[in-house]
N, C-alpha and C positions, 0 to 999 in steps of 0.2 A: 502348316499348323505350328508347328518349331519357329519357322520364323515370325510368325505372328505373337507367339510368345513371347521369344525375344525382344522383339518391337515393343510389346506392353512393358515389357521387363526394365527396357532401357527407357521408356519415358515416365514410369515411375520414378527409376532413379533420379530424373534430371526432374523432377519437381520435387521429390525430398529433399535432393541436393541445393537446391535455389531457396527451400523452405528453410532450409536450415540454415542458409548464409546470411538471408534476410536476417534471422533470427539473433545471429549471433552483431550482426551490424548494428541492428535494434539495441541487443546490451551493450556495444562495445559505443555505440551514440549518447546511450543514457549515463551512462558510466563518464564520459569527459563532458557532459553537458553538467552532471549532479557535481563534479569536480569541481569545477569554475564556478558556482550558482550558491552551493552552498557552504556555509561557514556556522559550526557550532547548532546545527540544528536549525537553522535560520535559512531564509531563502531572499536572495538579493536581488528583488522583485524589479527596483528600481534599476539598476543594471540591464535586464532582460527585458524590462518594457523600452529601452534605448536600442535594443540590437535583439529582437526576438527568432533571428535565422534560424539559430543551430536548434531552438526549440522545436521552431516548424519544422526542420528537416527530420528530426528524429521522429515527432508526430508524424511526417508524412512515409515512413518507413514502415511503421507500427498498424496504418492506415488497415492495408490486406493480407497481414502473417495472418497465418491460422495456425491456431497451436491446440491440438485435440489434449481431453482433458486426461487422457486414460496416459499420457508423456507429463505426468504429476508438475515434475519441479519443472519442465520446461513453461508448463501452461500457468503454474501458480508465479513465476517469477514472471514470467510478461506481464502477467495482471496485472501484477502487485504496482512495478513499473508503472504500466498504463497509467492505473489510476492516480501516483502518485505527481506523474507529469501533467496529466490534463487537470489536476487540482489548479498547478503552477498555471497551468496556461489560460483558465478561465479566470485567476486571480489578475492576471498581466493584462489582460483583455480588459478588466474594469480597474485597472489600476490608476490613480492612488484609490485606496480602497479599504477601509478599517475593518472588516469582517464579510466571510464568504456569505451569510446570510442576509447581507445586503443587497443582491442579488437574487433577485424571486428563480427559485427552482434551480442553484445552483447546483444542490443534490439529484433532487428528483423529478425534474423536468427538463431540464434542456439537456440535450444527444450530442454524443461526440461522437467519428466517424474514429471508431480503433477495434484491429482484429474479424476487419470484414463485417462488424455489426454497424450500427447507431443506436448508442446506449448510453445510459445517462451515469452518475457516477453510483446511484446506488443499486443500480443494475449490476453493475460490475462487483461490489461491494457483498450484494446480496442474494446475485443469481446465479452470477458465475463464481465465486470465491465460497461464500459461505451455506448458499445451500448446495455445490456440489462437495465440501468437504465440512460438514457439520461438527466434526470432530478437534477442529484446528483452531480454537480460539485464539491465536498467537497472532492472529491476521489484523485485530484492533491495535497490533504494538508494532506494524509494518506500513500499513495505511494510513498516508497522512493527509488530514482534511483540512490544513493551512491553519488553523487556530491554537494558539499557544496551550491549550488542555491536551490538545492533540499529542500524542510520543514523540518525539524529536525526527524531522526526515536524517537518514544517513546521505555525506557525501561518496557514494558508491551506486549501481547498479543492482540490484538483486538477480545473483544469477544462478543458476542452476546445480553449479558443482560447488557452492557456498551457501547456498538457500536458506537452511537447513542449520548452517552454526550464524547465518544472520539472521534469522528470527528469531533463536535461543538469545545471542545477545544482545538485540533490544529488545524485547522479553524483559532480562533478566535487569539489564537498564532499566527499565521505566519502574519494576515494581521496588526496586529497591533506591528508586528517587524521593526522597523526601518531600520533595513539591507534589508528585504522583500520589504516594500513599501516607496521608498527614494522619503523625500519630498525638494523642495530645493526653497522654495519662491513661486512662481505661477507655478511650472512645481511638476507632481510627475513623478518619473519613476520608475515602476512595474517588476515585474518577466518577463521573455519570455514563463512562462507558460501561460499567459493569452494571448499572441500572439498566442501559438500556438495551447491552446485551447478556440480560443474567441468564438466559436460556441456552447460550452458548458455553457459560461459565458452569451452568447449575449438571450439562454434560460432563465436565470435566471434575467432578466431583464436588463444586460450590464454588462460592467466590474469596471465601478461607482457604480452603483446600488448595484453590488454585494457585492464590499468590503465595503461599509458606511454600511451595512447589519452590518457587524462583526468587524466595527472597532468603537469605543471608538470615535476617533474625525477624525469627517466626512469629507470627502473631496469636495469641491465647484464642481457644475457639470460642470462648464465652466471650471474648472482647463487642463492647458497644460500638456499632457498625453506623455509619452515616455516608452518605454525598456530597460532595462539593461542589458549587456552580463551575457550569463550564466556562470557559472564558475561551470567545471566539472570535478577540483580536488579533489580527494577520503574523503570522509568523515570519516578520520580514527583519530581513536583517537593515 
C-alpha cells in the first residue's frame, strides 16, 4: 500500500514537474519571440511572414499545457499570451492584410489548437478569461486584437510573478492616452471597448469610475460622454 502511494506520489510529481517546465518554456518563448517582433506597440508582421519558425514553435509548445484556473496568475498569463500570439499568427497567415475583419470568423469562428482545446479567439476572450473572472476588466487593456483602437501589445511575455504590475501599467497607459480617451471641452469620447464591454465596466463601479481609477486627471462625473469609431487597421509596424 506505501509503496503504491509512493508510486502515485512520484508520478504526480514528474507531471507537475513537466507541466510546469513546459510552462515556463512557453513564457520564456513568448518573451524572445514579443522581443524581436515588436517595436513601440507595433507588430513586424512582414518580418515574421518571411521566417514564421520561432512563432510555430512557441504555438506548438502552448499546443497541450494545461493550466487549471484555480493557479489564477499562472492560468490568466498563458491566456492572455495565447491569445495575443494567435491574433499575430492568423494576421501572418493572410498577410499582407489591412484588417483582422477581413477575414470571415477571425474572432468567432475559426479554432486554434492552444491549451489542450480548439478554441476560437473569443472563446478564449470570453469563456476562459472573462466569464471565469468577471471582476477583472483590465483584460481589454492586455488583449490585443491587431487593430490600431486596440491598447498597444507590450514587447514582453506576460508572466506570472509580474502579471499583476503589467496589467496595472497598461491599464494605466491606455487611459491616460490621449488618442485612447479624446477629451474636447465638456464632451469626452472613449474606446467602443467600453461600449461593448460596459457590463464588465458597469461591475467595476461605471465607466467614469473606472477610468478616474487610472487616470492622472480626473474626469467631472456630469462630463458629456461619447464613442469613437473603432479603427481596425492592422497594427503593423
Amino acid at each position: 500500500m506505501k509503496r503504491h502511494i509512493k508510486q502515485t506520489l512520484f508520478f504526480f510529481l514528474i507531471v507537475t514537474g513537466s507541466s510546469a517546465q513546459e510552462l515556463n518554456t512557453f513564457f520564456n518563448e513568448t518573451d524572445s519571440f514579443l522581443k524581436a517582433t515588436i517595436i513601440d506597440g507595433r507588430v513586424k508582421y512582414n518580418t515574421i511572414k518571411e521566417n514564421s519558425e520561432d512563432l510555430k514553435a512557441v504555438l506548438d509548445v502552448a499546443k497541450d499545457i494545461s493550466v487549471s484556473e484555480s493557479d489564477v496568475m499562472n492560468y490568466q498569463a498563458f491566456w492572455i499570451n495565447a491569445y495575443n500570439l494567435i491574433v499575430i499568427d492568423a494576421i501572418v497567415k493572410n498577410y499582407p492584410l489591412k484588417s483582422p475583419l477581413n477575414v470571415d470568423g477571425f474572432f468567432d469562428k475559426i479554432k486554434h489548437s492552444v491549451g489542450g482545446k480548439m478554441i476560437t479567439l473569443n472563446g478564449i476572450e470570453n469563456d476562459l478569461l472573462r466569464a471565469k473572472f468577471p471582476n477583472e476588466p483590465r483584460f481589454h487593456f492586455v488583449l490585443v486584437c491587431a487593430g490600431l483602437s486596440c491598447p498597444p501589445i507590450i514587447n514582453e511575455a506576460y508572466t506570472p510573478k509580474k502579471l499583476e504590475t503589467q496589467m496595472q501599467r497598461q491599464t494605466v497607459l491606455a487611459i491616460n492616452n490621449p488618442n485612447f480617451i479624446r477629451i474636447e471641452g465638456n464632451k469626452v469620447n472613449v474606446s467602443q471597448i467600453f461600449e461593448w464591454y460596459k457590463d464588465d465596466f458597469d461591475r467595476a463601479g461605471g465607466i467614469v469610475t473606472f477610468i478616474n481609477t487610472y487616470r492622472t486627471s480626473k474626469l467631472p462625473e456630469a462630463i458629456q460622454f461619447g464613442y469613437y469609431p473603432y479603427d481596425w487597421t492592422i497594427n503593423s509596424k
